[in-house]
N, CA, C and O of each residue as an XYZ file, in Angstrom:
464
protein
N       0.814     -1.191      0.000
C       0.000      0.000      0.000
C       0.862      1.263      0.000
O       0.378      2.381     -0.174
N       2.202      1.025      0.210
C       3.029      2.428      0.216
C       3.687      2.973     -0.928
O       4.252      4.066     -0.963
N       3.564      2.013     -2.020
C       3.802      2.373     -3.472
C       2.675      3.059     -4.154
O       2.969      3.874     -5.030
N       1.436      2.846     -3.877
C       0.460      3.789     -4.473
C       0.065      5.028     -4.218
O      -0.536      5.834     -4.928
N       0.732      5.147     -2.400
C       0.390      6.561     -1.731
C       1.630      7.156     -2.584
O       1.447      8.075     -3.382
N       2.801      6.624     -2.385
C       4.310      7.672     -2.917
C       3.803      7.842     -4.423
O       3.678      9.040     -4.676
N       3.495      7.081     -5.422
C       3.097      7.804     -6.699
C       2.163      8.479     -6.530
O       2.057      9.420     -7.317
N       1.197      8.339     -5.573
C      -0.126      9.270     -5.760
C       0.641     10.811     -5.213
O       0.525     11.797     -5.941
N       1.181     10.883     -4.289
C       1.795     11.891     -3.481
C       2.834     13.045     -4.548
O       2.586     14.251     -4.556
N       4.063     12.396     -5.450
C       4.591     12.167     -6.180
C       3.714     13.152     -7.717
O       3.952     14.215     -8.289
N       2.912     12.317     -7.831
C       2.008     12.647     -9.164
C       1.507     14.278     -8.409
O       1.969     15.276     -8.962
N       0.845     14.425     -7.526
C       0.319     15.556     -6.363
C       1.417     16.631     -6.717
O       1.261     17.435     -7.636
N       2.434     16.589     -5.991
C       3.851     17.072     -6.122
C       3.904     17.619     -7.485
O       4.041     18.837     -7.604
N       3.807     16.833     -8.588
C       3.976     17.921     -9.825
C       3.244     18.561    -10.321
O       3.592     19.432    -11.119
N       1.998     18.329    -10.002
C       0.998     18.798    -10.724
C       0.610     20.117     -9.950
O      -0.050     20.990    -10.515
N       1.005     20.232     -8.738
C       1.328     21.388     -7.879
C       2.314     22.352     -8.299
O       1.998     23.493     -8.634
N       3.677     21.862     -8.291
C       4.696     22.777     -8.896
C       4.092     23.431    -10.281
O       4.050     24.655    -10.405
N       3.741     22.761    -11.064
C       2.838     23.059    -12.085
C       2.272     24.040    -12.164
O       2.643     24.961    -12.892
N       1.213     24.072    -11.411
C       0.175     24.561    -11.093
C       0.931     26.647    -10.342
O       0.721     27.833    -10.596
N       1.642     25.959     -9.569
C       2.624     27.185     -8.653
C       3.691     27.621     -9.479
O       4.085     28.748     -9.175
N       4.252     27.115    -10.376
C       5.564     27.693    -10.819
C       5.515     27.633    -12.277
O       6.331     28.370    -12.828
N       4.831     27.002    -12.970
C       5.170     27.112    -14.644
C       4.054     27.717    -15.302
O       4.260     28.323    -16.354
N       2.245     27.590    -14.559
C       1.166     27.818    -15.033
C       1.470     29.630    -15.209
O       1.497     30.102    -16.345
N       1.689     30.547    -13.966
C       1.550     31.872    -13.864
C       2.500     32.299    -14.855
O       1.959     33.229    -15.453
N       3.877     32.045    -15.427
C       5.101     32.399    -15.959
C       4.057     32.090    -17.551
O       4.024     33.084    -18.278
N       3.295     30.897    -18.063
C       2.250     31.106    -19.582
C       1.897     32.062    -19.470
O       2.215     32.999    -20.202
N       0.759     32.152    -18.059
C      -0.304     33.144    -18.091
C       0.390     34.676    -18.895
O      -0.107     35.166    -19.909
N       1.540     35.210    -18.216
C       1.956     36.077    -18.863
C       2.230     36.037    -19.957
O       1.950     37.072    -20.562
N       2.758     35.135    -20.630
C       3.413     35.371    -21.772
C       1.787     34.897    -22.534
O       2.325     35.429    -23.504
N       0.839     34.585    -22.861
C      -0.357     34.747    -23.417
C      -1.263     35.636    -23.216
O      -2.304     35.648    -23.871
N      -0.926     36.698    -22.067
C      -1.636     38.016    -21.955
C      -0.848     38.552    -22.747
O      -1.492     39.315    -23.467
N       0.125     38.554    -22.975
C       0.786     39.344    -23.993
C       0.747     39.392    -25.596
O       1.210     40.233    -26.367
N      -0.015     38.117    -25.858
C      -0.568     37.936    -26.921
C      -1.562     38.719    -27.880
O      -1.519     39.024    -29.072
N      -2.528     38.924    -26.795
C      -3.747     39.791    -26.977
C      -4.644     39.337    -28.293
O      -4.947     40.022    -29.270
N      -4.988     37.877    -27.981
C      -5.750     37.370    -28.421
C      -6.976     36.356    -27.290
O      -6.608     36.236    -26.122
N      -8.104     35.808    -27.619
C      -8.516     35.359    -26.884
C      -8.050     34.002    -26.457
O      -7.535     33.266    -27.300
N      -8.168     33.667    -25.396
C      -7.459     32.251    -25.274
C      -8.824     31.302    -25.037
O      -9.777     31.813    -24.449
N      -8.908     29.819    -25.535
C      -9.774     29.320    -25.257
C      -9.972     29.088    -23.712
O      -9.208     29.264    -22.763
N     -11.504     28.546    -23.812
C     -12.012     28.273    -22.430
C     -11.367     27.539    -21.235
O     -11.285     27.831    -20.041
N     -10.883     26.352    -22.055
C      -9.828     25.661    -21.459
C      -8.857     26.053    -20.828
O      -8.560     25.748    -19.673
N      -8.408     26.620    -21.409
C      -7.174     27.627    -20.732
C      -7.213     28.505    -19.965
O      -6.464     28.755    -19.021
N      -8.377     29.188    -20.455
C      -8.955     30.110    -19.056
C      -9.018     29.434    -17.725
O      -8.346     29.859    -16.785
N     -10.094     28.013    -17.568
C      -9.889     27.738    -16.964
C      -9.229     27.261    -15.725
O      -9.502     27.238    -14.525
N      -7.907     26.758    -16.766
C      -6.613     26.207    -16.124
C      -5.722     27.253    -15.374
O      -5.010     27.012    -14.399
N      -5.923     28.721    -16.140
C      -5.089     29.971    -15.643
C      -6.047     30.243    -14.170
O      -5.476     30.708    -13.184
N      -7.420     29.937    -14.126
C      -7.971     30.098    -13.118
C      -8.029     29.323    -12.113
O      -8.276     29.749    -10.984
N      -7.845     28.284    -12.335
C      -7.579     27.217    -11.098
C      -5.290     27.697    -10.875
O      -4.892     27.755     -9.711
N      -4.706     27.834    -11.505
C      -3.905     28.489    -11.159
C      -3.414     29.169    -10.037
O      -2.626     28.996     -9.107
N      -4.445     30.294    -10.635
C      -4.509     31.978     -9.866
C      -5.198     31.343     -7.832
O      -4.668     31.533     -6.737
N      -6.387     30.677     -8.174
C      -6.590     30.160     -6.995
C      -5.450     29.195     -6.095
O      -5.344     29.187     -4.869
N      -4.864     28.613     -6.811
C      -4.261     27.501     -6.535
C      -2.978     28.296     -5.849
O      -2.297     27.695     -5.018
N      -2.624     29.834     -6.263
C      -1.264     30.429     -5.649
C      -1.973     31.170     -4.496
O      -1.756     30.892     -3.317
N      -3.224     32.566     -5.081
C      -3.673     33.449     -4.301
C      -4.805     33.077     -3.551
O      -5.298     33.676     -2.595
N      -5.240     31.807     -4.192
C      -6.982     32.086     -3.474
C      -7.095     32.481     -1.872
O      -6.104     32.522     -1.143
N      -8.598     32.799     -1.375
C      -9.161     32.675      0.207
C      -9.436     31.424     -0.244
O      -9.990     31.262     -1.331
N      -9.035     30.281      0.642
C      -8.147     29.417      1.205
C      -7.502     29.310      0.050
O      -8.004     29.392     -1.071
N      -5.512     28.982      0.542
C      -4.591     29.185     -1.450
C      -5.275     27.515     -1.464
O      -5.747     26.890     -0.514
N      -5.189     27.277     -2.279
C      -5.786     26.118     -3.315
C      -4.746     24.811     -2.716
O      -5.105     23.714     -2.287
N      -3.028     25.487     -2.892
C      -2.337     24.292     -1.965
C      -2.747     23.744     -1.105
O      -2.865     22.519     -1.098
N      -3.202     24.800      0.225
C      -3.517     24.601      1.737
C      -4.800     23.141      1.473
O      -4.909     22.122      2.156
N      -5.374     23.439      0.605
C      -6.984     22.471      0.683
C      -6.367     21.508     -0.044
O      -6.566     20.361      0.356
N      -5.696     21.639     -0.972
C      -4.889     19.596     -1.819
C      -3.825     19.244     -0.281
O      -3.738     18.040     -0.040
N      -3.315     19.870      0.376
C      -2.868     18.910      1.419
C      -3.715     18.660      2.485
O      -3.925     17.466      2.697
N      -4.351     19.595      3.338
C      -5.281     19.815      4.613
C      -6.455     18.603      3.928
O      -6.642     17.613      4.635
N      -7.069     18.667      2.856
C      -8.709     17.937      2.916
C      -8.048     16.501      2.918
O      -8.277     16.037      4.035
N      -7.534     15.848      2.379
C      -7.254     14.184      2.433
C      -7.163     14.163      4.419
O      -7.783     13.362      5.120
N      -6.280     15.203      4.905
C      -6.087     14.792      6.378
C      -7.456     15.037      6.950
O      -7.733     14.671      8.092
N      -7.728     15.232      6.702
C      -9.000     16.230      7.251
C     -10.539     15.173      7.305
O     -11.439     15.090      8.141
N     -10.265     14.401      5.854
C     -11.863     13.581      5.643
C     -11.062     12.007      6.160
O     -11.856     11.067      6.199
N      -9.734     11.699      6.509
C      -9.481     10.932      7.072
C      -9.923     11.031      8.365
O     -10.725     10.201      8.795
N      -9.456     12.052      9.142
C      -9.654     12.392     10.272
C     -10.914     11.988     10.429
O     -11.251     10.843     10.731
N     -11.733     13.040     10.200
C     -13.633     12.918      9.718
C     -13.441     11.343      9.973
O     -13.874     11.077     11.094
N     -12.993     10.331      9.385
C     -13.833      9.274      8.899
C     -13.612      8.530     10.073
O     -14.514      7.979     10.705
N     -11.940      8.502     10.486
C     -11.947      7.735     11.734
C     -12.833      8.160     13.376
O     -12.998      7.272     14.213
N     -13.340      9.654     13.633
C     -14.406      9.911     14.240
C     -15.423      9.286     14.020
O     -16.166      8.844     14.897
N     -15.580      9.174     12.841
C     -17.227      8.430     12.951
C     -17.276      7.269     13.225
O     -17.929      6.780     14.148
N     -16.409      6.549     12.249
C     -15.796      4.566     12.471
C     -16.023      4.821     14.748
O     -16.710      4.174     15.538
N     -15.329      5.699     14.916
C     -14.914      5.133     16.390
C     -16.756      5.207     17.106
O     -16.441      5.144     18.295
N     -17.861      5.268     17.119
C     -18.822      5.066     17.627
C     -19.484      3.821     16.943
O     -19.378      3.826     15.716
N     -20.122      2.794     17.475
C     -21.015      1.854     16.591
C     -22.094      2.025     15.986
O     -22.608      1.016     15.504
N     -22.835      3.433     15.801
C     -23.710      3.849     14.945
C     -22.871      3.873     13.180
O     -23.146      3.323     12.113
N     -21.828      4.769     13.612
C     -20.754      5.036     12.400
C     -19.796      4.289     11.710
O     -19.060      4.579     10.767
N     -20.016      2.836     12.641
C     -19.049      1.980     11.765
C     -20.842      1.433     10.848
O     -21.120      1.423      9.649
N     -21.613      1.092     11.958
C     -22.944      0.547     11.101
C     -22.724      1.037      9.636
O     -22.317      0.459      8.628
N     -23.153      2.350      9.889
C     -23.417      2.866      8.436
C     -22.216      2.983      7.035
O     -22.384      2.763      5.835
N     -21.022      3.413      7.789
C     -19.625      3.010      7.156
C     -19.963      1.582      6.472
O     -20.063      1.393      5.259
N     -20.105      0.702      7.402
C     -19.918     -0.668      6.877
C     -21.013     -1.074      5.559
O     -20.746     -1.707      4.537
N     -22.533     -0.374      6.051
C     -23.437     -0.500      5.065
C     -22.820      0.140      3.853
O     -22.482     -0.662      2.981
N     -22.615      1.328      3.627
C     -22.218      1.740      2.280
C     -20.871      1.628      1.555
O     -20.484      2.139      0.505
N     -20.211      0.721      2.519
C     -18.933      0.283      2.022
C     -19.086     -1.381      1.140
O     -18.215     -1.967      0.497
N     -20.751     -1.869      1.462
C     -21.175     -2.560      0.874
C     -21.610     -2.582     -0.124
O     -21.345     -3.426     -0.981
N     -22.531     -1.473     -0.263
C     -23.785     -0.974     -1.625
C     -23.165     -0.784     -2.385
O     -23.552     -1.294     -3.436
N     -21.674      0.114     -2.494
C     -21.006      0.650     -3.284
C     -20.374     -0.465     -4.487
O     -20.495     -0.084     -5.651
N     -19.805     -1.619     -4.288
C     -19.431     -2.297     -5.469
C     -20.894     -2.643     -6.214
O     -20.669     -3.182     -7.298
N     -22.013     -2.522     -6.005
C     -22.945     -3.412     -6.348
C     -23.566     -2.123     -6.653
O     -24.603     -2.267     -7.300
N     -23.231     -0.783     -6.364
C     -23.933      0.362     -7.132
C     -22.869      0.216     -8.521
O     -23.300     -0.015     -9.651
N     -21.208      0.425     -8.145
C     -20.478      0.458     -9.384
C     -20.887     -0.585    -10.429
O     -20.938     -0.465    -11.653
N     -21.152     -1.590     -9.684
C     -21.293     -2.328    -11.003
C     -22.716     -2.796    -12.044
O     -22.962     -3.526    -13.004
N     -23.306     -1.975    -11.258
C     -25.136     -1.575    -11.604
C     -24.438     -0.506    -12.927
O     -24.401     -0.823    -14.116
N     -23.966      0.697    -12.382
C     -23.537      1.758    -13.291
C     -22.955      1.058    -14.843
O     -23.252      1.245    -16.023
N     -21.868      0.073    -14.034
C     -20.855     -0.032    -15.745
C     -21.795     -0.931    -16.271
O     -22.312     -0.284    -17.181
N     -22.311     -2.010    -16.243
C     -23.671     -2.612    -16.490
C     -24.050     -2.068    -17.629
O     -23.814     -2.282    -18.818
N     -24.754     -1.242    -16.959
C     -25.975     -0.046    -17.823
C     -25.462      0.910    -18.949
O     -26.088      1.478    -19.845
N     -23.575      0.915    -18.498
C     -23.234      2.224    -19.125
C     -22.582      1.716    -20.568
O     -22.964      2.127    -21.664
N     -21.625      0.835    -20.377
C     -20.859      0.034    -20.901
C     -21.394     -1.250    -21.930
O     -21.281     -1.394    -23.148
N     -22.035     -2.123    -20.854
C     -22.483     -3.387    -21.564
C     -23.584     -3.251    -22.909
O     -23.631     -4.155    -23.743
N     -24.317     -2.221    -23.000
C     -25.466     -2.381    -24.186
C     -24.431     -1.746    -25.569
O     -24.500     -2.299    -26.666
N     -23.686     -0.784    -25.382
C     -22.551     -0.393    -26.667
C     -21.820     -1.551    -27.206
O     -21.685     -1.812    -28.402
N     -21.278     -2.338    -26.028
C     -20.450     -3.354    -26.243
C     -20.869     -4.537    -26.926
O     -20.242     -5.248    -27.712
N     -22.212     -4.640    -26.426
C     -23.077     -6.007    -27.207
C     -23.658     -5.367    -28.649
O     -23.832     -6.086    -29.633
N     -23.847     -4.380    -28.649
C     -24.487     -3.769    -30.612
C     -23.175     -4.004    -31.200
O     -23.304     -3.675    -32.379
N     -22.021     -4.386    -31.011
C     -20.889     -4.643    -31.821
C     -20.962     -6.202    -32.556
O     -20.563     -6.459    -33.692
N     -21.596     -7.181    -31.565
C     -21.692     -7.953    -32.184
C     -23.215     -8.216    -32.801
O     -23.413     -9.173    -33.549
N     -24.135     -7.415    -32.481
C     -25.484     -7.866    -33.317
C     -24.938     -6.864    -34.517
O     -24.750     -7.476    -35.569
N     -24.769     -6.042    -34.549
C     -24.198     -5.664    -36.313
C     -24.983     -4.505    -36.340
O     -25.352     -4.188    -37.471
N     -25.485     -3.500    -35.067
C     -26.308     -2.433    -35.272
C     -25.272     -1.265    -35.427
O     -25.664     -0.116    -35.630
């Protein structure tokens, strides 16, 4: 389990520096353009701008919320009302996912072989 946290952590890590050090250094040099930039990009310059300046900076919440809904989760686990319900929807959930791909997946996949 400690190889998936270090790449997940890892992957986190760049997409941060990213986000903090190479995104704002475009932003300028495409304001300088003075053309419109697509939406996309807007976007990305805007999760950016939050991600350096926001009320809360955008860093603080990609490290603080994982600790945070862990935290959360082991509070609730620790009473036996909260493991109950933990435990119930830690059940439903493969048997919702696989209701979903079912429905989502399987009818495209089968018109391949009836020839529609």
């Amino acid at each position: 389990m400690i190889y998936p946290i270090v790449v997940i952590g890892f992957s986190f890590g760049i997409v941060g520096g990213i986000m903090y050090f190479v995104i704002p250094k475009f932003k300028d040099i495409f304001l300088d353009f003075d053309v419109t930039l697509p939406n996309v990009t807007l976007v990305l310059i805007n999760m950016s701008d939050w991600f350096v300046k926001g009320r809360p900076p955008g860093w603080a919440v990609v490290i603080f919320t994982p600790v945070v809904l862990m935290f959360l989760f082991k509070l609730v686990r620790a009473s036996e009302g909260g493991r109950f319900v933990t435990d119930t929807v830690g059940i439903k959930i493969p048997v919702c996912l696989f209701a979903v791909v079912a429905l989502v997946f399987v009818p495209p996949f089968s018109r391949i072989f009836v020839g529609k």
